[in-house]
C-alpha positions in Angstrom: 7.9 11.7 6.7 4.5 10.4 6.7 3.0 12.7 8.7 4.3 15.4 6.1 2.8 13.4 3.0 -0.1 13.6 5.1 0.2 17.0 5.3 0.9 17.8 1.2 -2.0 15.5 0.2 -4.7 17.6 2.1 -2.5 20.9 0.9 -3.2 19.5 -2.7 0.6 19.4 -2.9 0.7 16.1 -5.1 4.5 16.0 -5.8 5.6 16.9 -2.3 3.9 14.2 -1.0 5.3 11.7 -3.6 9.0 12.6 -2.4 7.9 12.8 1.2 6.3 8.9 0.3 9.8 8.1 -0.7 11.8 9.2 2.2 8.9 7.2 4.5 9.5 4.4 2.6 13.3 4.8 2.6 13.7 5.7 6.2 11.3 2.4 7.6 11.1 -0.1 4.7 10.4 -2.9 7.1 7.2 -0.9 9.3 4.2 -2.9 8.7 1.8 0.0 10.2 3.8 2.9 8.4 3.8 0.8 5.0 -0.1 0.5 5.6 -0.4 4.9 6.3 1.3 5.0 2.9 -0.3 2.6 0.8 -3.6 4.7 2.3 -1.8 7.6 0.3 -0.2 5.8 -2.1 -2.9 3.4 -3.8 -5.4 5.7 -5.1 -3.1 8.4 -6.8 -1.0 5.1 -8.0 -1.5 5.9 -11.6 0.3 9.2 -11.1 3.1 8.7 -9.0 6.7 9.1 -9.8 8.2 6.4 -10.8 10.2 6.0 -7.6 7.4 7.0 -5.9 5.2 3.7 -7.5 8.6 1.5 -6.6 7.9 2.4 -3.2 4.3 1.7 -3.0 5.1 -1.3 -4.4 7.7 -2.3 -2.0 5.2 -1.8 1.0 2.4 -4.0 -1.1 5.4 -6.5 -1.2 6.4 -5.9 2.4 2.6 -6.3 3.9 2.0 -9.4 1.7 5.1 -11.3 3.2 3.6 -12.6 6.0 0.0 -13.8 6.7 -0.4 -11.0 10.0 0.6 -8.1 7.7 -1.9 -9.3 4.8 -4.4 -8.8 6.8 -4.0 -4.8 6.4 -3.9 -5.3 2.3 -7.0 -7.3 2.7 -9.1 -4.5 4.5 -7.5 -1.9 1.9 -8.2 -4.1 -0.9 -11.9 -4.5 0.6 -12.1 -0.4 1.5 -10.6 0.3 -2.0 -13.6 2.1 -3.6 -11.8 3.6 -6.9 -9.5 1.7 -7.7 -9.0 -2.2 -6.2 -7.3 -2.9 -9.6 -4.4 -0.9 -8.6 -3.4 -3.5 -5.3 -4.3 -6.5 -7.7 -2.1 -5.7 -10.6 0.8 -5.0 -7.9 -0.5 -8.3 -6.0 0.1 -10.3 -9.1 4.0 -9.5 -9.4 4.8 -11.2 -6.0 5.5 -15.0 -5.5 2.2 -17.2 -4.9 3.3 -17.5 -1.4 2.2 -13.8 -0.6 -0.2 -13.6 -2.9 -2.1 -17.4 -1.2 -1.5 -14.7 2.2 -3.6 -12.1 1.1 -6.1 -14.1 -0.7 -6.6 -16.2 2.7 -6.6 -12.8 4.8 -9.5 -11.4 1.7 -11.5 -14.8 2.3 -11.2 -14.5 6.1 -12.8 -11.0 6.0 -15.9 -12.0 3.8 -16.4 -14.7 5.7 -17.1 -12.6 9.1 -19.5 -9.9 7.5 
């Protein structure tokens, strides 16, 4: 189902790719490297999502902040996110300090090396 959200995003398809973010989403809650393709997607048309579309972006933001290996992938988005880095921070900032202290660590850690 990624591949196909893929797919509707460069056909300009906007709310095909929203439900086809969805069933991804659904169908592998718990894949790191799928919740990463989707947040790609997912985190720059935030604002105009579905609203169970948004749930499920925000249940991969959630799901890559839960462990200090997987934060490491919201801190290279939050670092590549040229239009809109508020977007990740605002769903950052729901989450228990425990993932949020991951991704902040995995954000320092990046700086640090360039």
């Amino acid at each position: 189902h990624l591949v196909k959200a893929n797919a509707h995003q460069y056909l300009g398809d906007s709310q095909s790719m929203a439900r086809s973010l969805v069933l991804s989403q659904t169908m592998s809650p718990g894949e790191g490297w799928l919740a990463n393709g989707r947040l790609r997607l997912g985190l720059p048309v935030y604002a105009d999502l579905p609203a169970d579309a948004a749930a499920a972006v925000a249940a991969d933001v959630a799901l890559l902040a839960s462990s200090r290996r997987s934060a490491a992938w919201l801190a290279r988005l939050y670092l590549r996110q040229d239009k809109s880095p508020e977007v990740l921070l605002r769903l950052l900032d729901t989450l228990p300090d425990g993932a949020k202290a991951n991704v902040l660590a995995e954000i320092r850690a990046a700086t640090r090396l360039r």
